[in-house]
N, C-alpha and C positions, 0 to 999 in steps of 0.2 A: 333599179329605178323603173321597171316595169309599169308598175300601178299610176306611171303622169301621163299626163295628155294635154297638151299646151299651157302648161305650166302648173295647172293641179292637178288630183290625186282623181286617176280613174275609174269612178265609183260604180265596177260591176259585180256580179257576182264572184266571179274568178277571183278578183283581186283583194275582195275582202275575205275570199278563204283562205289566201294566201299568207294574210294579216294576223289572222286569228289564229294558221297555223303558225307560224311565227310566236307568237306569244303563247300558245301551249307546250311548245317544241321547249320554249327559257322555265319555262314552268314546272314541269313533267325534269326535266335535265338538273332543275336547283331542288327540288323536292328527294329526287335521287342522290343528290352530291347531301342531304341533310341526313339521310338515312345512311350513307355510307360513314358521314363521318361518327357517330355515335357508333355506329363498328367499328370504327376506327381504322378505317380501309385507305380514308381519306384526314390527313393531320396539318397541326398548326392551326391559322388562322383561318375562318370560311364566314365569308359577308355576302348574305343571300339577297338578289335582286327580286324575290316575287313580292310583287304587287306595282311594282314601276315597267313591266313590261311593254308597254305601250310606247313609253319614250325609245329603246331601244332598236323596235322595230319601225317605228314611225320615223322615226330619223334617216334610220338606214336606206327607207327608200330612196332619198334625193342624192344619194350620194353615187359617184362612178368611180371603176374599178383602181385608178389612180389616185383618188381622195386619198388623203389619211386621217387615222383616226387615234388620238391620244385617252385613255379611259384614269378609270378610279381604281381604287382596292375592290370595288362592288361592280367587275367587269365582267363575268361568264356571259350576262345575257347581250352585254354588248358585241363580246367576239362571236357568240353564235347567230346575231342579225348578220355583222359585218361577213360571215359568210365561213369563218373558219371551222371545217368540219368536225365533229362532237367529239368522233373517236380522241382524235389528239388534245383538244382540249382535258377530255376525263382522265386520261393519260396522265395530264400535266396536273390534276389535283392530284392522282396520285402517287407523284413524284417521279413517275418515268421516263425514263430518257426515248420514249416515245412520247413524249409530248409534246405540244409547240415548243416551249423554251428548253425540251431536252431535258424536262425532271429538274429543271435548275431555279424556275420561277416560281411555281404552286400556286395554288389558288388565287393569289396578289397580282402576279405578276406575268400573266397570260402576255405572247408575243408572237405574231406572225411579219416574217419580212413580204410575204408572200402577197398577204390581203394590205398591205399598207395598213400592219395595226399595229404600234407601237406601242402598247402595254401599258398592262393598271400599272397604277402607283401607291405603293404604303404612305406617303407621305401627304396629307390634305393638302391640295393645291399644289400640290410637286408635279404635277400634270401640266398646268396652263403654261410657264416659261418654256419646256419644250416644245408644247404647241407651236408658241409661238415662235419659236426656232425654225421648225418645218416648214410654217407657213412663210416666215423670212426668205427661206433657203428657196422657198417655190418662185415668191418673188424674184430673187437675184436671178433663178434659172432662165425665169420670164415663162414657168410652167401654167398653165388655166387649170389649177386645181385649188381645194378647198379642204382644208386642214378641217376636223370637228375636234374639239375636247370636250371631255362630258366633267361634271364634276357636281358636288354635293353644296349644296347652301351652306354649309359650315364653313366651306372655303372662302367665303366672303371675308370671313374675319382677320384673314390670312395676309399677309403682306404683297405674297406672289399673285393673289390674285388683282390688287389694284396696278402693280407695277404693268404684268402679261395686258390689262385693257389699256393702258396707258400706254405702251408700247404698242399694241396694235393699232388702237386710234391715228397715236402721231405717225407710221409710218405705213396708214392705211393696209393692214395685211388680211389677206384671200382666208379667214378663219371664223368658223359657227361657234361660237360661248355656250356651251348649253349645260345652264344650272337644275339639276337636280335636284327639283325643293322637296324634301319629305318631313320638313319640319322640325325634324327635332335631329339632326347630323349626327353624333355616338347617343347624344344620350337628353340634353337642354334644348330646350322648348324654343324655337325661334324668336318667340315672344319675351324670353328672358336673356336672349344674346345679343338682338339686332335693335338700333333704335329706329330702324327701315326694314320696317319686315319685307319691301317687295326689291328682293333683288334686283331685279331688270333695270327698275329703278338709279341704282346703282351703277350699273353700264351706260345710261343715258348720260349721267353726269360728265363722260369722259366724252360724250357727243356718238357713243356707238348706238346704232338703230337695234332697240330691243323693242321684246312681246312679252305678256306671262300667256301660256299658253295651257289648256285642260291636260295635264300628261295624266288623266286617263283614260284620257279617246285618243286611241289609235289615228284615229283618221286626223283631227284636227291638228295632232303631232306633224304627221307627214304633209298636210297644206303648208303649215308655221314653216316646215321645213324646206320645203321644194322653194316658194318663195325666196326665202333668206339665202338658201345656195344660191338662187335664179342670181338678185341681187351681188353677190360676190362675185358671182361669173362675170359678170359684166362689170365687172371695178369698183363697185358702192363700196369695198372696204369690209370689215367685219360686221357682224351682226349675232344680236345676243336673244337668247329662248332661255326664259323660264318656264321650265315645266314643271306643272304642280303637283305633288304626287305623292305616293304614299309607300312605306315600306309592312307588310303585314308582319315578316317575323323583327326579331333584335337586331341590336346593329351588327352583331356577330353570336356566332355558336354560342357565346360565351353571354350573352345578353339576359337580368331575368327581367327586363323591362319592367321595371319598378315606376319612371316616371314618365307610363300612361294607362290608362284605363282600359280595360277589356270590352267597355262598351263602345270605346271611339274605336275603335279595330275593326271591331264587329260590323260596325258604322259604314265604314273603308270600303271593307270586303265583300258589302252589298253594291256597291260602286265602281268594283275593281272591273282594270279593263279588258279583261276575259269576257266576264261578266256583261259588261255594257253593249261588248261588240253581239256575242250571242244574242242579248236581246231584242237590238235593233235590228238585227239582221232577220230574226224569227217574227218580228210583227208589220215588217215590209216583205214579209213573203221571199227572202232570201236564203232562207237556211231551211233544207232538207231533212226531213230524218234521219237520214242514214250518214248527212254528214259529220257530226261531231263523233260518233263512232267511228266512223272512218278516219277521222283524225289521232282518234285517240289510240287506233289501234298502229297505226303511221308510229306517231312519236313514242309506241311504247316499246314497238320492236327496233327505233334508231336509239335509243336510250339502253336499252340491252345488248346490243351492237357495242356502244360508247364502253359501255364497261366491261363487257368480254376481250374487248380491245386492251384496256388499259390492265386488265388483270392478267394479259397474256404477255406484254410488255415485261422489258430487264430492266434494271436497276442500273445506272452508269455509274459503268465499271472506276471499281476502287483506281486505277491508272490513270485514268483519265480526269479525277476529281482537278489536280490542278492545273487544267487545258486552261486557257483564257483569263487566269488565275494573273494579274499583275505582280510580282513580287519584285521589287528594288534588287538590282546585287548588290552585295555585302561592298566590294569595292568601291563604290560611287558617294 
């Protein structure tokens, strides 16, 4: 939470490097984890966040070290704002027992007890009831902390997710909504699922104070955000962020995106928040020559780090597969 300063986002140079390094760092680390798997270095399932980076790292600024944070199946770029260092993450796509969940999660299911990040979810909207659990359980402690769940617009259709607002409404809980609109959630067009296309929308019904917010500017992400935490902090109850946003590749490896056009893509990615933040920053005289290389060349040798790491890592041992392992006995 560096980058605030009486309650919004402190717009210097320093801290919009930080921003942009931020979102090169999910960039450069998902583009590698895309090359790995087609080696097949890295297996199963892999749902790549670039093009929504802005949301991840915009968020993460308002957040303090005690928050928690509940994600998606589409979480690398979330655990790497939240703070969890690369190596173990890469580790943990490829199935290491150096990984954060110890080779047990994979790409899905990233977990640190450490950073307060309590792990994607396979399951759409399987995310928002434990949110709201934590955030419960913060309450009863009488903790001043602020739960975030991230989740995808497709979750609206979902049951957990009307129940999770309706429960935090009525029993006012310290937690951020933050819907991830990329429009089209695996595969159907918002336009042909929702007969409300604007999520936020949706949270208001239940009387929670929502926004739809640009999730491709970085900056405006982390104003929406500071605010909305500020708000919590001081008892307002939950508060819901739509951010609007866009995925460049499929909704996984496995995706040949049939239904959308290679010209709306192209469209995106002139837009995208890498993009936008370099440019504003280059035409108010904020960005340096030598800085995007100097970035590039930061994230290229933590990125080869990440995976030296994980390639150097053991396999959890045949022994030990059923630690943790609940099995009934036979006598019961």
């Amino acid at each position: 939470m560096n980058g605030q300063q009486g309650g919004k986002p402190h717009i210097n140079r320093d801290h919009l490097l930080a921003l942009l390094t931020g979102m090169v760092r999910i960039r450069r680390f998902e583009e590698k984890c895309a090359e790995l798997y087609t080696e097949e270095k890295i297996r199963g399932f892999l749902h790549l966040y670039i093009g929504e980076e802005a949301v991840a790292v915009g968020i993460s600024q308002a957040l303090q070290p005690d928050d928690a944070l509940v994600s998606t199946y589409r979480e690398h770029g979330h655990a790497l704002a939240r703070g969890i260092p690369m190596g173990p993450v890469m580790a943990e796509m490829y199935g290491k027992v150096t990984g954060c969940s110890r080779g047990r999660g994979g790409s899905m299911h990233l977990y640190d007890a450490a950073h307060r990040f309590f792990g994607g979810n396979a399951i759409v909207a399987g995310g928002l009831p434990l949110a709201v659990g934590l955030a419960l359980a913060d309450r009863m402690r009488g903790e001043n902390r602020v739960t975030v769940c991230f989740f995808g617009e497709g979750a609206a259709a979902e049951g957990e997710f009307h129940e999770s607002l309706n429960l935090a409404a009525l029993w006012q809980l310290p937690i951020l909504f933050v819907c991830e609109n990329n429009l089209y959630a695996m595969g159907t067009a918002l336009d042909l699922s929702e007969s409300e296309k604007h999520i936020y929308l949706k949270a208001r019904s239940y009387g929670i104070a929502s926004w739809p917010v640009d999730g491709m500017n970085v900056v405006d992400v982390e104003a929406a955000a500071i605010r909305a935490c500020e708000s919590i902090r001081a008892g307002a109850g939950p508060q819901f962020l739509e951010c609007n946003t866009y995925r460049f590749r499929g909704h996984s490896m496995f995706d040949s995106q049939l239904y959308r056009d290679k010209d709306e893509i192209e469209l995106w990615q002139k837009r995208g928040p890498i993009v936008r933040l370099q440019d504003w920053m280059q035409t108010n005289q904020m960005l340096h020559e030598a800085d995007l290389p100097g970035i590039e060349r930061i994230v290229a040798a933590e990125v080869e780090e990440a995976v030296a790491f994980a390639e150097e890592g053991e396999f959890e041992a045949e022994s030990d597969l059923t630690r943790d392992v609940y099995t009934p006995r036979a006598d019961t």
